[in-house]
C-alpha positions, 0 to 999 in steps of 0.5 A: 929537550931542546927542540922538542915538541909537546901538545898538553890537552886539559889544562886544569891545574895539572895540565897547565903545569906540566905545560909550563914545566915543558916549556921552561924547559925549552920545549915546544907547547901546544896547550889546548882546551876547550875553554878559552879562559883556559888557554888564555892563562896559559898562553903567554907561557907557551908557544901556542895555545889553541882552543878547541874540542879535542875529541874532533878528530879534524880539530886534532888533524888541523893541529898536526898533531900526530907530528908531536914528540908526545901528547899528555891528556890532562883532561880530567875532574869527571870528564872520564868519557872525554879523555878516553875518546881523545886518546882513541883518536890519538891512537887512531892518528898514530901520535908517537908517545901518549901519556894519559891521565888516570883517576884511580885504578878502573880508568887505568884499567880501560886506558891499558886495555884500548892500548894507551902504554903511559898512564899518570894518577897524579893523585894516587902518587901524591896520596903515598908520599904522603902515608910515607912521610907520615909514618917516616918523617926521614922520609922527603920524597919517594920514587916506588920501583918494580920488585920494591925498589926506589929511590928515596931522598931522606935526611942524614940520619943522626948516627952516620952525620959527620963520617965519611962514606968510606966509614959508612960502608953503604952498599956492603953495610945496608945494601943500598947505593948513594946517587948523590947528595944535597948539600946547604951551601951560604951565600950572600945575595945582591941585597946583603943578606946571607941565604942558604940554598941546597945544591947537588954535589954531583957523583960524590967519593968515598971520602965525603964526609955527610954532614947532618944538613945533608939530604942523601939520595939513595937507592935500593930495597925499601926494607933496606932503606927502612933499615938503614934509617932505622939503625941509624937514628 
């Protein structure tokens, strides 16, 4: 990401955190909204921040936008008529990569009709991981995929706790792959007080014994994921 160049238009809580997520991460920010307390809370976290009407087409030239990696249209909060005309004038600059964001499916629906190919509903995604830990609580975190895959983060189910993948047999047992594992690991820090921190064990072998701390992320059909969890228990 280094070198990389971002413009985040709206900067709401959404907008705003995706911007400082960007730029901790070493990328270029341009955070821009039409209010200037706005940009101000943002600012000292970013490489610029500019108030202005995004739907000025002018404005949008003057900031050379079209020369970014990719702009993320966070506007939102009922000001639907807003973004959709902000992603028409990016579209019209020809901006390489455009991400847009959506409440709820009528707005997808017009944003994939004027062309716009990359759409967030942040709040639709949050309300399925939420129905899914509710009726799993094995359930961490969920990534849905096409043809029902995903990748899942659970806890080790009890009955696999304290073997080896070898023995557990994932992939011909449950169909499912292992990517990695999380792993409690305790250390002590400046003050004297012993801390416990997850850290990814990186590619993991067969030999690897899973440890009831664990937390295992696995990949395949959601049946066999709910499968795995349920025989395990």
């Amino acid at each position: 990401m280094k070198n990389a160049r971002y413009a985040v238009i709206g900067l709401g809580l959404f907008g705003t955190s995706i911007a400082r997520e960007l730029s901790r991460r070493g990328a270029e920010v341009l955070a821009i909204d039409n209010v200037e307390h706005q940009v101000e809370g943002v600012s000292g976290d970013v490489a610029f921040g500019v108030t202005m009407d995004a739907t000025d087409l002018k404005a949008l030239k003057a900031q050379n936008i079209h020369e970014m990696d990719a702009v993320i249209v966070a506007i939102g909060e009922g000001k639907f008529d807003t973004m959709l005309l902000c992603v028409v004038l990016l579209l019209e600059l020809k901006v390489k990569r455009i991400i847009a964001r959506a409440e709820g499916p009528r707005q997808r629906m017009i944003l994939e009709k004027i062309g716009c190919k990359e759409i967030l509903s942040p709040e639709d995604e949050v309300a399925m991981l939420v129905a899914e830990r509710l009726i799993n609580p094995n359930i961490i975190y969920y990534m849905p995929l096409p043809d029902n895959y995903e990748i899942v983060e659970i806890k080790t189910p009890p009955s696999v706790a304290n073997r080896s993948l070898a023995d557990i047999n994932l992939r011909n047992r449950y169909q499912i792959d292992l990517i990695t594992i999380k792993r409690e690991v305790a250390h002590v820090n400046r003050e004297g007080s012993t801390i416990t921190e997850k850290h990814i064990l990186g590619v993991v072998g067969q030999d690897t014994i899973l440890l009831a701390t664990d937390t295992l992320l696995v990949f395949g059909i959601d049946q066999d994921i709910q499968r795995f969890i349920e025989i395990n228990q």
